[in-house]
C-alpha positions as CSV (number, residue, x, y, z in Angstrom):
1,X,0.0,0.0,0.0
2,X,2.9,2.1,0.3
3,X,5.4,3.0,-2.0
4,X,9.2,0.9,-1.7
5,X,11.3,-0.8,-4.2
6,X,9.5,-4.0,-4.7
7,X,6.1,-2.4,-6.2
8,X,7.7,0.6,-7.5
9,X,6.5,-1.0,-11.3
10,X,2.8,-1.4,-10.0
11,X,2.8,1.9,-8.4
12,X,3.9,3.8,-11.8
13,X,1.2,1.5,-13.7
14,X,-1.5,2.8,-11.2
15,X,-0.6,6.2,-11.7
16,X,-0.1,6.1,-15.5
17,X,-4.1,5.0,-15.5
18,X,-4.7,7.5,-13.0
19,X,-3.2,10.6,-15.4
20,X,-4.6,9.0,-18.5
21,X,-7.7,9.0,-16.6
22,X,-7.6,12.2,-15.8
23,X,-6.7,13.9,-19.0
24,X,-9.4,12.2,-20.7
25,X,-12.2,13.8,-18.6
26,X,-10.6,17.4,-18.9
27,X,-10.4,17.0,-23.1
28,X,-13.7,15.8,-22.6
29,X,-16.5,17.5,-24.8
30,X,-19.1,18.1,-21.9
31,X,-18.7,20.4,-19.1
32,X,-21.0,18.2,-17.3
33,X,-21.6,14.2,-17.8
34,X,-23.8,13.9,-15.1
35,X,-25.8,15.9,-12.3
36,X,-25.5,14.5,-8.6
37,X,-28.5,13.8,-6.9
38,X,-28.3,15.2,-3.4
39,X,-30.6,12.4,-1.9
40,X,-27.6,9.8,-2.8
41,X,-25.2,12.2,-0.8
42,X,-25.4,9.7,2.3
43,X,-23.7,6.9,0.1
44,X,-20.8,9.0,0.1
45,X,-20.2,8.6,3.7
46,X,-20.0,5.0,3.5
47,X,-16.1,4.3,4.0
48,X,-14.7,1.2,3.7
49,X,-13.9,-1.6,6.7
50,X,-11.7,-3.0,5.7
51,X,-10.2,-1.6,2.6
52,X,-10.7,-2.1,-0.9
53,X,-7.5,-2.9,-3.2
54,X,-6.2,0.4,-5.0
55,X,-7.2,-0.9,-8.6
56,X,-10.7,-1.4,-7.7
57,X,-10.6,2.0,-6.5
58,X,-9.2,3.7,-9.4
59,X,-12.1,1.8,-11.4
60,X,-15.0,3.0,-8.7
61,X,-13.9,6.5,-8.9
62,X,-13.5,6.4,-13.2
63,X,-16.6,5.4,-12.5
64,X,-19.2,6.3,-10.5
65,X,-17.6,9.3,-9.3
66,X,-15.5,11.5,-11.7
67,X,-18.5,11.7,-14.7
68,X,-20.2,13.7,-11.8
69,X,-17.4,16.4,-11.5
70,X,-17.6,20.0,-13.4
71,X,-15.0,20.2,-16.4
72,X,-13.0,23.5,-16.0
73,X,-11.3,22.7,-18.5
74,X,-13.8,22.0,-21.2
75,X,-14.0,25.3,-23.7
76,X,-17.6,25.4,-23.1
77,X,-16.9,25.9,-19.7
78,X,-17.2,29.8,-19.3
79,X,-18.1,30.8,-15.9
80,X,-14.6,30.9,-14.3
81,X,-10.9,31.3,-15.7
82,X,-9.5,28.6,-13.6
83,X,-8.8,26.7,-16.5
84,X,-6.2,24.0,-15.3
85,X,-4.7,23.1,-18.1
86,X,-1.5,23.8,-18.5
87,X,0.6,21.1,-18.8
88,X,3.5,22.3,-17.2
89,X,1.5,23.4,-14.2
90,X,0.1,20.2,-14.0
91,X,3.8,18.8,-13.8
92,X,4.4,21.2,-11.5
93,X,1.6,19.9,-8.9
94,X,2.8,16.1,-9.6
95,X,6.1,16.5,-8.9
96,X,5.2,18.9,-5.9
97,X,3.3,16.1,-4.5
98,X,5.6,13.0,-5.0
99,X,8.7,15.3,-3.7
100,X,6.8,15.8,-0.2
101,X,9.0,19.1,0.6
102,X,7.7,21.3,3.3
103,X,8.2,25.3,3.0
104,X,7.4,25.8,6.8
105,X,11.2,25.2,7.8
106,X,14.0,25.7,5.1
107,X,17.2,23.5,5.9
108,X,16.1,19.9,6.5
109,X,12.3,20.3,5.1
110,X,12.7,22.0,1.9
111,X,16.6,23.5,1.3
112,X,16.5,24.0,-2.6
113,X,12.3,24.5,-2.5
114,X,12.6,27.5,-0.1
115,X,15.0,29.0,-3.1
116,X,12.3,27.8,-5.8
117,X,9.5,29.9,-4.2
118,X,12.2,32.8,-3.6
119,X,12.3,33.0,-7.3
120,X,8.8,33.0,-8.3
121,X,7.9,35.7,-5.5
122,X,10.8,37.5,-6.6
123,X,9.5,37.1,-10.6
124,X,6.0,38.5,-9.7
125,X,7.6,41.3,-7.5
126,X,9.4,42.6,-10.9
127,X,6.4,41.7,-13.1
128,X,4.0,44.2,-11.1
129,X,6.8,47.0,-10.8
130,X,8.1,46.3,-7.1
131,X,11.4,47.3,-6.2
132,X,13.7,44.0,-5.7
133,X,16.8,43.9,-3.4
134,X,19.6,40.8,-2.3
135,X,17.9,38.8,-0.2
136,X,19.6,37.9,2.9
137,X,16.7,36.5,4.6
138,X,12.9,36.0,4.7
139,X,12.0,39.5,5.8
140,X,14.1,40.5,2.4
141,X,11.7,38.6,0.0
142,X,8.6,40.5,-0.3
143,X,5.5,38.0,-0.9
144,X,4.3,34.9,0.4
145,X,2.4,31.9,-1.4
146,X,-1.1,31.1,0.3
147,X,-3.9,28.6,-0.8
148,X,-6.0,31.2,-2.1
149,X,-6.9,35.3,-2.5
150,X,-9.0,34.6,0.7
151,X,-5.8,33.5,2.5
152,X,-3.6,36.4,0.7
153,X,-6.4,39.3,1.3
154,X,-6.7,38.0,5.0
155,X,-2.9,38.1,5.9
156,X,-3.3,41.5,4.1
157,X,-5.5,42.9,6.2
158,X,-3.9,41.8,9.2
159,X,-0.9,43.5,8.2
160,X,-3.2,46.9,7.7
161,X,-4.3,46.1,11.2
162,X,-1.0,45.4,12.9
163,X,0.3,48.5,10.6
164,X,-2.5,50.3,11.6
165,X,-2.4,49.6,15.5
166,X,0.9,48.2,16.4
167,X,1.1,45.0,18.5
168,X,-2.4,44.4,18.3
169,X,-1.8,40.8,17.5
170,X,-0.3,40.8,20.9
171,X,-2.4,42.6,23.2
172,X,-6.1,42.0,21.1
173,X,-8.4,44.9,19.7
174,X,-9.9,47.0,22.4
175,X,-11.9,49.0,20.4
176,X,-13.1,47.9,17.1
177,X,-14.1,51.1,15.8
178,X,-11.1,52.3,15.3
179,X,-10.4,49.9,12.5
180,X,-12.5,50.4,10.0
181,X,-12.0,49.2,6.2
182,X,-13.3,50.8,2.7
183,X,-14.2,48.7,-0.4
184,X,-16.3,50.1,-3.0
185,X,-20.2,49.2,-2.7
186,X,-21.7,46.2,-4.4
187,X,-18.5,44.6,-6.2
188,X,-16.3,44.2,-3.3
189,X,-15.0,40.3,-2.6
190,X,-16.5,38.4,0.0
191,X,-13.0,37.9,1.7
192,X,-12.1,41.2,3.0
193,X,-15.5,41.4,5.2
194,X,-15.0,38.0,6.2
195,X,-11.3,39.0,6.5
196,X,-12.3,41.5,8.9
197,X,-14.6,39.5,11.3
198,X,-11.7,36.5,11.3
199,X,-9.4,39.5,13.0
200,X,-11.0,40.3,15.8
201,X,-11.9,43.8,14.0
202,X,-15.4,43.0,13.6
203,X,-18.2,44.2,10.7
204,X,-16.3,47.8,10.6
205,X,-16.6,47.8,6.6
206,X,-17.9,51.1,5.1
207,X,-19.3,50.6,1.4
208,X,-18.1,53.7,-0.4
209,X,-20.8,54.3,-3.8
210,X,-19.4,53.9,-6.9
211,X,-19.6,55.4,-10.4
212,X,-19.2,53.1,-13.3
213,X,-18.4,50.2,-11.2
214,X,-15.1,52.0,-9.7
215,X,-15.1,54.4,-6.4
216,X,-16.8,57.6,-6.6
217,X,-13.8,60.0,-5.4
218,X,-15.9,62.9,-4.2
219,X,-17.7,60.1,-1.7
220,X,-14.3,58.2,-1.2
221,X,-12.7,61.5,0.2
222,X,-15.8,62.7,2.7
223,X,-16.0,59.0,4.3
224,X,-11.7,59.4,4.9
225,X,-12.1,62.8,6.4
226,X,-14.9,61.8,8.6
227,X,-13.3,58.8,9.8
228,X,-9.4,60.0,10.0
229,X,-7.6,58.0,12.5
230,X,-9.8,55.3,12.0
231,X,-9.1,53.7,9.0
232,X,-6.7,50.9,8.5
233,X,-7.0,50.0,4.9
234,X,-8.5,51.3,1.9
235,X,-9.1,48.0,-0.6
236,X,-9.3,48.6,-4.6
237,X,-10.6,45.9,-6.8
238,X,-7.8,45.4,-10.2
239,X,-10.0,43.5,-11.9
240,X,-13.1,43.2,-9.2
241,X,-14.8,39.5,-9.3
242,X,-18.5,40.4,-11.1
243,X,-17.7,42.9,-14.1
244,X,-13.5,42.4,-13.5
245,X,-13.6,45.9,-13.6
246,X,-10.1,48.1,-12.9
247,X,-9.8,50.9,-10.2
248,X,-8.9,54.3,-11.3
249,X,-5.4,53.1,-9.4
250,X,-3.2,56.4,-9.1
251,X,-6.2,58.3,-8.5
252,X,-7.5,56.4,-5.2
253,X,-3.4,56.0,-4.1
254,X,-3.3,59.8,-4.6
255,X,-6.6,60.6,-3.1
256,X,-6.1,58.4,0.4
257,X,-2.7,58.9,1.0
258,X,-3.3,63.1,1.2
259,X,-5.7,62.3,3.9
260,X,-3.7,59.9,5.8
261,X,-0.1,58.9,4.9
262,X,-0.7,55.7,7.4
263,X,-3.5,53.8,5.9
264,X,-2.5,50.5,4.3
265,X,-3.7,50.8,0.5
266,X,-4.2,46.6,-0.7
267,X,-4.8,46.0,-4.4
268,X,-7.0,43.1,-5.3
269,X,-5.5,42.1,-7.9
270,X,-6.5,38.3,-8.3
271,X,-7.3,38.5,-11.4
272,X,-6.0,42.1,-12.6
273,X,-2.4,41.5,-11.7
274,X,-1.7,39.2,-15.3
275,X,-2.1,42.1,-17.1
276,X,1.2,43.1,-15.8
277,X,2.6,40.6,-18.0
278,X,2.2,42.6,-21.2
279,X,3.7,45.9,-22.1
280,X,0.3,46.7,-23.9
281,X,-2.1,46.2,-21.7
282,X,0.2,46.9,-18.3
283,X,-0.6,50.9,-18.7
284,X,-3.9,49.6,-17.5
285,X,-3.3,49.1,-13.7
286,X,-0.9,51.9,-13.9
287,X,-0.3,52.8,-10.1
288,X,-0.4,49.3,-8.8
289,X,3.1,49.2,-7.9
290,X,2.5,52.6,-5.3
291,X,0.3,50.1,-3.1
292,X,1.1,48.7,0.1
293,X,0.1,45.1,-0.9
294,X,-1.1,43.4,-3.9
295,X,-2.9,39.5,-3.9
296,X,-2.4,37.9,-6.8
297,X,-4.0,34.6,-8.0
298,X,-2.1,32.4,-10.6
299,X,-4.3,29.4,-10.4
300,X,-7.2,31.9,-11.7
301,X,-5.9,33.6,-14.7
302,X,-2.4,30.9,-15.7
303,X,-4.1,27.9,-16.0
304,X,-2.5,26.3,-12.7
305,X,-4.1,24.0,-10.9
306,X,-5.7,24.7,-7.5
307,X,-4.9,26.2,-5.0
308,X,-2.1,29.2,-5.4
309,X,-1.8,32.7,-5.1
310,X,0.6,35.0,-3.5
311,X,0.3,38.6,-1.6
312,X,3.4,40.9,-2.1
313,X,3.7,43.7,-0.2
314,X,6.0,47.0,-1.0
315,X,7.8,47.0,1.8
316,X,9.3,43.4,2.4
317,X,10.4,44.9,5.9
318,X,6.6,45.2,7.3
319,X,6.3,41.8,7.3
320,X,8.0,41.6,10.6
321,X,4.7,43.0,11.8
322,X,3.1,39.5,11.8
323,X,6.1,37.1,12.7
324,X,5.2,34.5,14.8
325,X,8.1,32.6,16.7
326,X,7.9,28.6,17.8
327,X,10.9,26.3,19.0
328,X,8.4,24.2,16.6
329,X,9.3,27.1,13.1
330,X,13.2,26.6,13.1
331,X,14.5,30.7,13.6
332,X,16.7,30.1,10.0
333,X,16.9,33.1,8.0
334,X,14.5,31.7,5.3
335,X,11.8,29.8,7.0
336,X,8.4,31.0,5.6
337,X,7.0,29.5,8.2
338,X,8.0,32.7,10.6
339,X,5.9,35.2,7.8
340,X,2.9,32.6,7.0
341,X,-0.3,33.4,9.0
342,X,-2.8,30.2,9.4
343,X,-1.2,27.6,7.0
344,X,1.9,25.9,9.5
345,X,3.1,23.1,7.4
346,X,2.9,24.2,3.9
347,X,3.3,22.1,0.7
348,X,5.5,23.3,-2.3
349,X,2.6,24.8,-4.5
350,X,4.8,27.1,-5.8
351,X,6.5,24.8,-8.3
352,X,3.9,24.2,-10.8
353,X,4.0,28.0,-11.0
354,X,7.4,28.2,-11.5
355,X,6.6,25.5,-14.2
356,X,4.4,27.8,-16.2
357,X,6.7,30.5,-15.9
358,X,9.8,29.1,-17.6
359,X,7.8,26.8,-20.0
360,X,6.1,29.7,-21.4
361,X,8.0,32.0,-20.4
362,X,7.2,35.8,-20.0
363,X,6.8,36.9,-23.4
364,X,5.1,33.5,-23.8
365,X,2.4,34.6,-20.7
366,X,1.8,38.1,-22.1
367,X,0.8,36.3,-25.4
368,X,-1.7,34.7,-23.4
369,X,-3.2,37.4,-21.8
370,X,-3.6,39.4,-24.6
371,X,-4.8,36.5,-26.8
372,X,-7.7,36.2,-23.9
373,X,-8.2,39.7,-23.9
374,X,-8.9,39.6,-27.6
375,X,-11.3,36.7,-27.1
376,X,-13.4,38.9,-24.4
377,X,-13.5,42.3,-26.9
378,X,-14.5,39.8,-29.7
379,X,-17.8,38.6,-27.7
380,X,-18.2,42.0,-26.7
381,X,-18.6,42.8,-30.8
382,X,-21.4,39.7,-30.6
383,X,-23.8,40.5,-28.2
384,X,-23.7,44.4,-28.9
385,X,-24.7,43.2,-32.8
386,X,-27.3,41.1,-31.5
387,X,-31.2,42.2,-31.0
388,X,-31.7,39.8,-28.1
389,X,-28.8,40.6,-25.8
390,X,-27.6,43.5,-23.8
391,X,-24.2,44.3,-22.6
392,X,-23.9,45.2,-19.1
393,X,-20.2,46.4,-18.3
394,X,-17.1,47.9,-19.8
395,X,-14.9,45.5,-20.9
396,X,-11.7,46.0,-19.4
397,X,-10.5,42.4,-19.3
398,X,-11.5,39.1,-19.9
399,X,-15.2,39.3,-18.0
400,X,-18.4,40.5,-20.3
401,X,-21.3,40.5,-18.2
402,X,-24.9,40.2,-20.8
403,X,-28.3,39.5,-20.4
404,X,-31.2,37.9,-23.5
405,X,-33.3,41.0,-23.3
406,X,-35.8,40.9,-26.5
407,X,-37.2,44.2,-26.5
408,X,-40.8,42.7,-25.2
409,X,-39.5,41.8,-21.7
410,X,-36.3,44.4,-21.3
411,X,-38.5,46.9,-19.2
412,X,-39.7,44.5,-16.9
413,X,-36.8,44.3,-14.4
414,X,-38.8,41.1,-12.8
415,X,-39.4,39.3,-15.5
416,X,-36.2,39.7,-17.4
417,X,-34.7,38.2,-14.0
418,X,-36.8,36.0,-14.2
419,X,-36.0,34.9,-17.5
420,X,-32.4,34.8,-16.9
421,X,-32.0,33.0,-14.4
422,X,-34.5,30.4,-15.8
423,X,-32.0,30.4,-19.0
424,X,-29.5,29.7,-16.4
425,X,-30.0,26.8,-14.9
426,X,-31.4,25.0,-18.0
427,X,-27.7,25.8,-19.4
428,X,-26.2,24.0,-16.0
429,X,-28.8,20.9,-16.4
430,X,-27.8,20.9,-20.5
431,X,-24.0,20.8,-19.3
432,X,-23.4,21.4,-22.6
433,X,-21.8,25.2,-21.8
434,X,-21.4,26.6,-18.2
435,X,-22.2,30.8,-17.5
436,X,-21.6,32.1,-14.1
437,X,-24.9,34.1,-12.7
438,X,-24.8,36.4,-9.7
439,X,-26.7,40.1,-8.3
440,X,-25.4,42.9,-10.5
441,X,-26.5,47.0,-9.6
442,X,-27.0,48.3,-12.9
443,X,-24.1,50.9,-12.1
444,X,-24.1,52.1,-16.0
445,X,-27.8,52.2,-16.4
446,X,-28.0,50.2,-19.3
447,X,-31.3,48.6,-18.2
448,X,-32.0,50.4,-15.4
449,X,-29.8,52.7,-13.0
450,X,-29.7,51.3,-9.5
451,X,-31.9,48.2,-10.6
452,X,-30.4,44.6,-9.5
453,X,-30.0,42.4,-12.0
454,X,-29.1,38.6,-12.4
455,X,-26.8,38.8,-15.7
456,X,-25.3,36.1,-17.1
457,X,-21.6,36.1,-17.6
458,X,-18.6,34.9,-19.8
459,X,-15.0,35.1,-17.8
460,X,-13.1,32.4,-19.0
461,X,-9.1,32.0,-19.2
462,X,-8.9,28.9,-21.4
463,X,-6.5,29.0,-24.0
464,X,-8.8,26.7,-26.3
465,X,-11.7,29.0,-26.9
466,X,-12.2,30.2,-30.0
467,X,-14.0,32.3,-32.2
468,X,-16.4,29.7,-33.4
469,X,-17.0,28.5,-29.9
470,X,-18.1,32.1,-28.9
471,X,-20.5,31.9,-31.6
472,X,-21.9,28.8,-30.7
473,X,-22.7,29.9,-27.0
474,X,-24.1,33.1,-28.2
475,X,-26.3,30.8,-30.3
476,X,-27.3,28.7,-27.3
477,X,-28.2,31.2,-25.0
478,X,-30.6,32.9,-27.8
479,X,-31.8,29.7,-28.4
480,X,-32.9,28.8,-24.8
481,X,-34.2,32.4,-24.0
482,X,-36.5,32.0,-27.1
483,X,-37.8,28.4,-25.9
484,X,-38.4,29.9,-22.5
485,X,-40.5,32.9,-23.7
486,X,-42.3,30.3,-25.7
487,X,-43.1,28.0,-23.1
488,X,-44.2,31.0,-21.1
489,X,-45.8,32.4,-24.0
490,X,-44.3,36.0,-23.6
């Protein structure tokens, strides 16, 4: 059962089906084989007695078990970028899992990994216009590599808090209105409010309005100089997670830091930061590099994987704000486990990254990106030529956010909901193509000012879409809006 010299061979032949396995569901030409019934859910939790032998267990999860599974991969597949796909990121993640090295401790657990994750922190510093310096040891490097943005906009926070009110980790927050957060109103990530309440800083979020889906500046700068003192961190979405959407950057850095040198400025930029990649589209987060922090997530937008992302923060020194100190993290000069809040033992995620970045390369990356940039404008050109749909947002990236909204139903905010979200799930039950669907302010009035909508939306970062693919889903979704209008004879 476990791996030594004498089944080494049968070990490798498992493992070879596994991986053949495996890339036959992701070229696969359905997003969705089958839909799990919840009411089977309790055979799940049936676990074995006794054991069952490893090739019979291959077989029951080919099976019975991976045809139920979502496809990110598939090019129909058009909710999410998190494509997957990459095959050097995927040799990445093998290798980081069969090499067992452990980036909590650098000497014994992980002495040329440590290095490894050095250099891709260091890559991404340069890459988004942070200053890089010899590294003598951890506090030198800059960035950190988490599971997630949720993990990398958390320790972020917590370094606007301990930055914010000094030794608070120590002594506990004594008054939580004093550290208060901004995000802009209706587009802001889930994880900085939940960031927030995980700190011990409670709900103290303020929603500033917005104009066009990016901060209005004249209500920005009346909630700083009402709350002077109190703020800790002023968040700014590069890319934000419904319309991907990109901050007026130098404007907000200029903006808050005349009110109050001392609050901790944190980009978002899970999704934005890949633009960096490119000298033609990198004028477009222009100012990113003047922030305190920036999270970044690879596995979103470079076809990793899950899980990786990474925060990097200006000032490598400030980390020192959140060092934590066990005879259990060895006090080496390059144990991340001294600068990594809530992960302890922490596998080597970073190689499959580093994978991608010297297989493609960097020119090779920014092709990429602009190649998926292209895709996005080109659907854009679709749905604003077609009768039945209606663009909702600015596209600025790779997300274009439509509803089907046939002049007959378009004023009926309820009813074109309604419609859409009906056209929705009969997509997911097809699992032919896969849309993401979510609340939406109408923030440019296309429909409605101020109305909420449920829009469908195309964001996808799979290098296998094409042209005629766009078409196709366009096609679909007309399709199915006109069959439910029928069936409802509207």
């Amino acid at each position: 059962m476990f791996i030594n010299n004498d089944n080494k061979d049968k070990c490798k032949k498992i493992l070879n089906e596994v991986v053949n396995n495996g890339i036959d569901f992701k070229v696969d030409q359905k997003f969705l084989k089958k839909i799990f019934k919840k009411e089977k859910k309790d055979d799940l939790l049936k676990i074995s007695k006794n054991g069952v032998e490893i090739e019979k267990l291959v077989t029951l999860f080919n099976n019975e078990i991976m045809p139920y599974c979502s496809n990110f991969s598939n090019e129909k597949f058009m909710s999410f970028p998190d494509a997957g796909n990459s095959i050097a990121g995927l040799v990445g993640s093998i290798y980081a899992d069969l090499l067992q090295q452990n980036l909590i401790n650098s000497t014994f657990c992980a002495p040329i990994a440590t290095y490894i994750e050095i250099a891709v922190i260091n890559c991404l510093r340069k890459v988004l216009g942070y200053t890089t310096s010899k590294i003598n040891n951890i506090w030198d490097v800059g960035g950190i590599i988490t599971y997630g943005g949720t993990g990398s906009n958390t320790t972020a926070i917590m370094l606007a808090r301990e930055n914010h009110r000094n030794k608070t980790m120590e002594h506990g927050v004594t008054n939580p209105d004093e550290f208060i957060t901004i995000i802009p109103k209706g587009i802001g990530h889930y994880s900085i409010k939940s960031a927030c309440m995980w700190l011990g800083v409670g709900k103290n979020v303020i929603e500033v309005e917005t104009k066009a889906f990016k901060y209005d500046l004249d209500a920005l700068k009346k909630i700083l100089i009402k709350n002077k003192g109190k703020v800790m961190c002023v968040v700014a979405y590069v890319g934000d997670s419904r319309t991907m959407t990109i901050e007026n950057l130098e404007d907000v850095y200029n903006l808050v830091k005349s009110i109050d040198e001392n609050i901790w400025l944190h980009a978002d930029a899970c999704h934005g930061f890949s633009l960096a990649f490119s000298s033609k589209l990198k004028q477009r987060i222009k100012g990113i590099e003047k922030f305190d922090s920036i999270s970044t997530d690879p596995h979103k937008v470079l076809d990793l994987p899950y899980c990786l992302s990474a925060l990097l923060v200006k000032n490598p020194q400030k980390f020192k704000l959140i060092t934590s100190t066990s005879d259990l993290i060895m006090q080496e000069d390059y144990a991340f486990g001294q600068i990594t809040p809530f992960i302890g033992s922490k596998s080597w995620v970073s190689l499959k990254l580093w994978f991608v970045l010297q297989n493609l390369g960097l020119n090779g990356i920014a092709k990429m990106i602009e190649e998926r940039m292209h895709m996005a404008q080109n659907l854009k050109q679709m749905i604003l030529t077609s009768d039945n749909l209606v663009l909702l947002n600015n596209v600025e990236m790779n997300s274009v956010v439509f509803m089907y909204a046939p002049a007959k139903i378009k004023t009926n905010i309820d009813l074109l909901n309604k419609v859409n979200k009906e056209i929705h799930d009969r997509i997911y039950k097809d699992g032919e193509f896969h849309l993401h669907q979510f609340s939406l302010d109408d923030d440019l009035g296309v429909i409605k000012k101020d109305e909420i909508l449920y829009p469908l939306r195309y964001m996808s970062g799979n290098p296998n879409i094409t042209n005629k693919t766009l078409k196709e889903m366009v096609t679909y979704v007309e399709k199915v809006g006109k069959e439910v209008l029928n069936e409802w004879s509207l």
